[in-house]
Chimera marker file (.cmm) of the C-alpha trace (Angstrom):
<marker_set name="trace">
<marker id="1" x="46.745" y="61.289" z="6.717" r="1" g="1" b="0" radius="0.5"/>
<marker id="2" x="46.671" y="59.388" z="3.861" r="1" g="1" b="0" radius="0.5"/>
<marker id="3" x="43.525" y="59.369" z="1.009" r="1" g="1" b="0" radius="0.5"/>
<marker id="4" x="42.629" y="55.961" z="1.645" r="1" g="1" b="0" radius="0.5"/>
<marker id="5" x="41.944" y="57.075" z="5.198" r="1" g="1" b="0" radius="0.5"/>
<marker id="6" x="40.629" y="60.283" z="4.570" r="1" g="1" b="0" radius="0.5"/>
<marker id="7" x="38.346" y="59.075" z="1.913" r="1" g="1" b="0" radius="0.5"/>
<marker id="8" x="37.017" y="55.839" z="4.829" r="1" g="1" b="0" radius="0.5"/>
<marker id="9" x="36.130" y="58.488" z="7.479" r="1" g="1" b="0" radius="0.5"/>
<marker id="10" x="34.612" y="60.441" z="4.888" r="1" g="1" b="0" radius="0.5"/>
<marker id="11" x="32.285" y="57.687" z="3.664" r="1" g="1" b="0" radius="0.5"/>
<marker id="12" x="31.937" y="56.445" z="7.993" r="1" g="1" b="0" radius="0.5"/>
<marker id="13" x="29.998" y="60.305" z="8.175" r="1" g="1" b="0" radius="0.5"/>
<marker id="14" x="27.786" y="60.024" z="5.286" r="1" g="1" b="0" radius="0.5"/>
<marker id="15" x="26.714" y="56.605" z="6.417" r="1" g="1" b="0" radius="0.5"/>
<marker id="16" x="26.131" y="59.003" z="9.947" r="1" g="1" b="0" radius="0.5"/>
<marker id="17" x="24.016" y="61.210" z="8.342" r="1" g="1" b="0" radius="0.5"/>
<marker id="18" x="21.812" y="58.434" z="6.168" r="1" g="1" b="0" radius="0.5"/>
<marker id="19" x="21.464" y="56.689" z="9.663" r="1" g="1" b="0" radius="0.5"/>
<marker id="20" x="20.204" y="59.562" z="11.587" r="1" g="1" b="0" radius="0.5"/>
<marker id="21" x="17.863" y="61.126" z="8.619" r="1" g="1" b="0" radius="0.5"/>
<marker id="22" x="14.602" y="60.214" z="8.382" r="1" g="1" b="0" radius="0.5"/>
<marker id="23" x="13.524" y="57.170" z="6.585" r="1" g="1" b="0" radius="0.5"/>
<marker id="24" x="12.177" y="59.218" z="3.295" r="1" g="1" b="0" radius="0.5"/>
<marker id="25" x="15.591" y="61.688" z="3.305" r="1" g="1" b="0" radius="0.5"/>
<marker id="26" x="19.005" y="60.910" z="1.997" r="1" g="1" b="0" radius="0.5"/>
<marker id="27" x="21.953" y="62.604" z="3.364" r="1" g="1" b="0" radius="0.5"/>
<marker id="28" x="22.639" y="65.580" z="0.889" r="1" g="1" b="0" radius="0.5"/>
<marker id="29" x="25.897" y="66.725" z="0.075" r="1" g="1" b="0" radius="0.5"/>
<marker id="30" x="25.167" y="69.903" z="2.622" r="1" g="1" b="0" radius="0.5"/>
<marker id="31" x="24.313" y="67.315" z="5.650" r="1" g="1" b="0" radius="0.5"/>
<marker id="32" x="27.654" y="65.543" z="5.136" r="1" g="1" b="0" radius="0.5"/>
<marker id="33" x="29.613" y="68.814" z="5.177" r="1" g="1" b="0" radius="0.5"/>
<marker id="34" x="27.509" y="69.941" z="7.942" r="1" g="1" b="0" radius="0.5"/>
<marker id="35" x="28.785" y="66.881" z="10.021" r="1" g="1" b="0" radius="0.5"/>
<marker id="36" x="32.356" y="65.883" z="8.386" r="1" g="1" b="0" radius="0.5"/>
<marker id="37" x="34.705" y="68.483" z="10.984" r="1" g="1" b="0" radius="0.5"/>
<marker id="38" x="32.267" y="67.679" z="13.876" r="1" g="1" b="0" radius="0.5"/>
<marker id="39" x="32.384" y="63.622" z="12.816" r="1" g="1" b="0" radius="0.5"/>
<marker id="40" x="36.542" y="63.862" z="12.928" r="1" g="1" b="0" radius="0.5"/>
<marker id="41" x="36.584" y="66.220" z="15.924" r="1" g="1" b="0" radius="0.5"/>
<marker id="42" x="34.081" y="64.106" z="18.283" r="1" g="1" b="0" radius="0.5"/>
<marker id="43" x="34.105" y="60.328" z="17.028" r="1" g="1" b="0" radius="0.5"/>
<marker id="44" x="37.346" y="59.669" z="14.996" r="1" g="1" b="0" radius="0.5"/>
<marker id="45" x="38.163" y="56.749" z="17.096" r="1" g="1" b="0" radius="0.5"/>
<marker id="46" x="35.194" y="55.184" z="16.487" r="1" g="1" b="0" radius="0.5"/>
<marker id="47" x="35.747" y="54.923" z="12.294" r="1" g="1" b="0" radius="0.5"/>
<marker id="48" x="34.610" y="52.997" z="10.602" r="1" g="1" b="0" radius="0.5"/>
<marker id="49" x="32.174" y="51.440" z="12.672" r="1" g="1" b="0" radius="0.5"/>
<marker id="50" x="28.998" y="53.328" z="11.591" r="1" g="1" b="0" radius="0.5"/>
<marker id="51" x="26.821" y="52.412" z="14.904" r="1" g="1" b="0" radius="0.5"/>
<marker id="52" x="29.432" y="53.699" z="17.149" r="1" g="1" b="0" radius="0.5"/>
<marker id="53" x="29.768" y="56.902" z="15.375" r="1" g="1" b="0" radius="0.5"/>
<marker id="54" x="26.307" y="57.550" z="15.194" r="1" g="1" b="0" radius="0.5"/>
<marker id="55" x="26.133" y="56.986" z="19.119" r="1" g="1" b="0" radius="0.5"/>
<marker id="56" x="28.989" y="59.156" z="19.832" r="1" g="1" b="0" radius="0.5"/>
<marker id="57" x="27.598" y="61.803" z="17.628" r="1" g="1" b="0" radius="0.5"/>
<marker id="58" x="24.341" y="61.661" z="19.546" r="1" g="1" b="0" radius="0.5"/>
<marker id="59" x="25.971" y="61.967" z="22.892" r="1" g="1" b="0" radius="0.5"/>
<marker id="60" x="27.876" y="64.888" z="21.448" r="1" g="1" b="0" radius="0.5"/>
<marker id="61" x="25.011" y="66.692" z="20.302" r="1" g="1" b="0" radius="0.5"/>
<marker id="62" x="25.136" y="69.475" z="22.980" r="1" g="1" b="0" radius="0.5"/>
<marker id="63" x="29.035" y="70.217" z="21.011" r="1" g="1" b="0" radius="0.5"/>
<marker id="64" x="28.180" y="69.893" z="17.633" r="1" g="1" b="0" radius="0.5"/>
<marker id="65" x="27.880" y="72.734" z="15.384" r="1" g="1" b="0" radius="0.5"/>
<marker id="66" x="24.261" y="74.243" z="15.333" r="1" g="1" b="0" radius="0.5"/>
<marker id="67" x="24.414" y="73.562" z="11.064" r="1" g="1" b="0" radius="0.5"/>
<marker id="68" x="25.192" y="69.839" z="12.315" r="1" g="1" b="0" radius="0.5"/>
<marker id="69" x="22.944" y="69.816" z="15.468" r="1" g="1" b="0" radius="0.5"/>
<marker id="70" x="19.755" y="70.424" z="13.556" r="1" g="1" b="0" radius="0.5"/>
<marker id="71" x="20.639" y="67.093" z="11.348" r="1" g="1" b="0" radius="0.5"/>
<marker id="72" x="20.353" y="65.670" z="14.666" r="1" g="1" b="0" radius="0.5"/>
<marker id="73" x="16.456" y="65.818" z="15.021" r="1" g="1" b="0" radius="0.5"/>
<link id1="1" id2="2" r="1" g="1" b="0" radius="0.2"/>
<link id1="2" id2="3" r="1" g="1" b="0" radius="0.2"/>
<link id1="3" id2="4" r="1" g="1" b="0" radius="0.2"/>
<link id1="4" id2="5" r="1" g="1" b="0" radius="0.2"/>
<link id1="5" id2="6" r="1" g="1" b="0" radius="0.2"/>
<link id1="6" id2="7" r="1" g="1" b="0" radius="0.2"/>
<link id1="7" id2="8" r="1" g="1" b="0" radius="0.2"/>
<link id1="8" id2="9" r="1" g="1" b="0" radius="0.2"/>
<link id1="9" id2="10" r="1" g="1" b="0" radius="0.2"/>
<link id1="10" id2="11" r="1" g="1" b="0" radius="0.2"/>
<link id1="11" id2="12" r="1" g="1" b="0" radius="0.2"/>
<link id1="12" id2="13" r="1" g="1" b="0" radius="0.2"/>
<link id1="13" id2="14" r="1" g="1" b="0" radius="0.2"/>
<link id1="14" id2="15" r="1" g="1" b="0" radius="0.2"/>
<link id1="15" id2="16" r="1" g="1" b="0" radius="0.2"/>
<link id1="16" id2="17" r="1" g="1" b="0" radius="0.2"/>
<link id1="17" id2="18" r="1" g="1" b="0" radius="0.2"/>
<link id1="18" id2="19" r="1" g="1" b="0" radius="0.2"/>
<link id1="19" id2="20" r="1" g="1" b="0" radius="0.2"/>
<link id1="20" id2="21" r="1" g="1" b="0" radius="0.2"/>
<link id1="21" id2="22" r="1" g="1" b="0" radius="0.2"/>
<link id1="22" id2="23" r="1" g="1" b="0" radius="0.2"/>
<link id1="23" id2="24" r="1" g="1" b="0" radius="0.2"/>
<link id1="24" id2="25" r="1" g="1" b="0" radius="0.2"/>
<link id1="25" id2="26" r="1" g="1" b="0" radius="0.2"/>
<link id1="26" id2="27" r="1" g="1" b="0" radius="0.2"/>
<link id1="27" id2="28" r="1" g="1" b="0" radius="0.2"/>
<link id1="28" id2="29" r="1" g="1" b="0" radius="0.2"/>
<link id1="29" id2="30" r="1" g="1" b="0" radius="0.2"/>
<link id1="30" id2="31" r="1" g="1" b="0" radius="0.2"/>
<link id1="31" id2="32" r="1" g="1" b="0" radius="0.2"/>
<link id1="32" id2="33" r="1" g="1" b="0" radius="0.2"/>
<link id1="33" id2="34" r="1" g="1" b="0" radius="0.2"/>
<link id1="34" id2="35" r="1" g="1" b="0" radius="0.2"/>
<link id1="35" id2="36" r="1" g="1" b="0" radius="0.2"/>
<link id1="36" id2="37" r="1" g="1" b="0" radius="0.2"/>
<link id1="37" id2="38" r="1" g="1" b="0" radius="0.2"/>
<link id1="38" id2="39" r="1" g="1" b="0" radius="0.2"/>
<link id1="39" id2="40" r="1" g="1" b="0" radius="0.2"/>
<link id1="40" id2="41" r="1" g="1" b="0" radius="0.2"/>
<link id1="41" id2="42" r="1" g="1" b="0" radius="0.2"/>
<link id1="42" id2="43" r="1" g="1" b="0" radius="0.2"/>
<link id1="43" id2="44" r="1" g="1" b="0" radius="0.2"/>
<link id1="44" id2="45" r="1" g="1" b="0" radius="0.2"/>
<link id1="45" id2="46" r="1" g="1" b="0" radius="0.2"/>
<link id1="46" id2="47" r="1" g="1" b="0" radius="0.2"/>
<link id1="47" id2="48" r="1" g="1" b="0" radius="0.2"/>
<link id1="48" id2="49" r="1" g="1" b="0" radius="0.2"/>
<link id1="49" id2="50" r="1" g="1" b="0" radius="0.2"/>
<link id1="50" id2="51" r="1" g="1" b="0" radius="0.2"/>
<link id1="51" id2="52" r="1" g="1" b="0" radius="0.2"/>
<link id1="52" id2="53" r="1" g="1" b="0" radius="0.2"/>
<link id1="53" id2="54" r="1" g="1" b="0" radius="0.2"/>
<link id1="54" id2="55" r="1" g="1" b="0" radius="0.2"/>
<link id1="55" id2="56" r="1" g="1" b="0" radius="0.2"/>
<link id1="56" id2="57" r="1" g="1" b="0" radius="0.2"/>
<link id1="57" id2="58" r="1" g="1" b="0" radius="0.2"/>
<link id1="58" id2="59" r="1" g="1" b="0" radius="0.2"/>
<link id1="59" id2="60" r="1" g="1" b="0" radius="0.2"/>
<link id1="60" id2="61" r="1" g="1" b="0" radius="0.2"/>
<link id1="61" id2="62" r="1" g="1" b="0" radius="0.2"/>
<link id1="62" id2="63" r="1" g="1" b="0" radius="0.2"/>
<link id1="63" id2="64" r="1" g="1" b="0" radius="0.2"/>
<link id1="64" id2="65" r="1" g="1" b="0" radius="0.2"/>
<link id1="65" id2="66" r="1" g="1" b="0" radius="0.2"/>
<link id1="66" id2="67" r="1" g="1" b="0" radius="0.2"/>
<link id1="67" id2="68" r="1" g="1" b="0" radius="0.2"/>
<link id1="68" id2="69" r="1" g="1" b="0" radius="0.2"/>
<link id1="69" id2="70" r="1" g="1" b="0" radius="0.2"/>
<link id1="70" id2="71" r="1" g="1" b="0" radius="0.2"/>
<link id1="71" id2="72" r="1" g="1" b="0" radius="0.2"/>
<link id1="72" id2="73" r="1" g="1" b="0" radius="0.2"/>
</marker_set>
């Protein structure tokens, strides 16, 4: 995979995390590692459209990581 790529899906699952935190909390740098290998394993195909990923992420909550999950609420 190239950077450019890497570097767009990595910036599509911090946008995921600033979407689903709260309204006062920005993603930190340990909710975007908590979410990067569960972002790529569940909702690659969905990059870079930052709706779409948050949506599949939700409906993939049950398989997420439990560090990732609890982002989640």
């Amino acid at each position: 995979m190239n950077d450019h790529v890497t570097k767009t899906i990595f910036a599509c699952c911090t946008l995921v995390l600033f979407a689903s935190a709260s309204a006062h909390a920005a993603g930190t740098p340990e909710q975007r590692r908590a979410c990067r290998k569960d972002a790529m394993t569940f909702c690659r195909e969905f990059v870079p459209n930052v709706k779409k990923i948050t949506a599949c992420m939700e409906a993939n909550k049950a398989k997420l990581s439990p560090v990732c999950r609890t982002q989640f609420k």
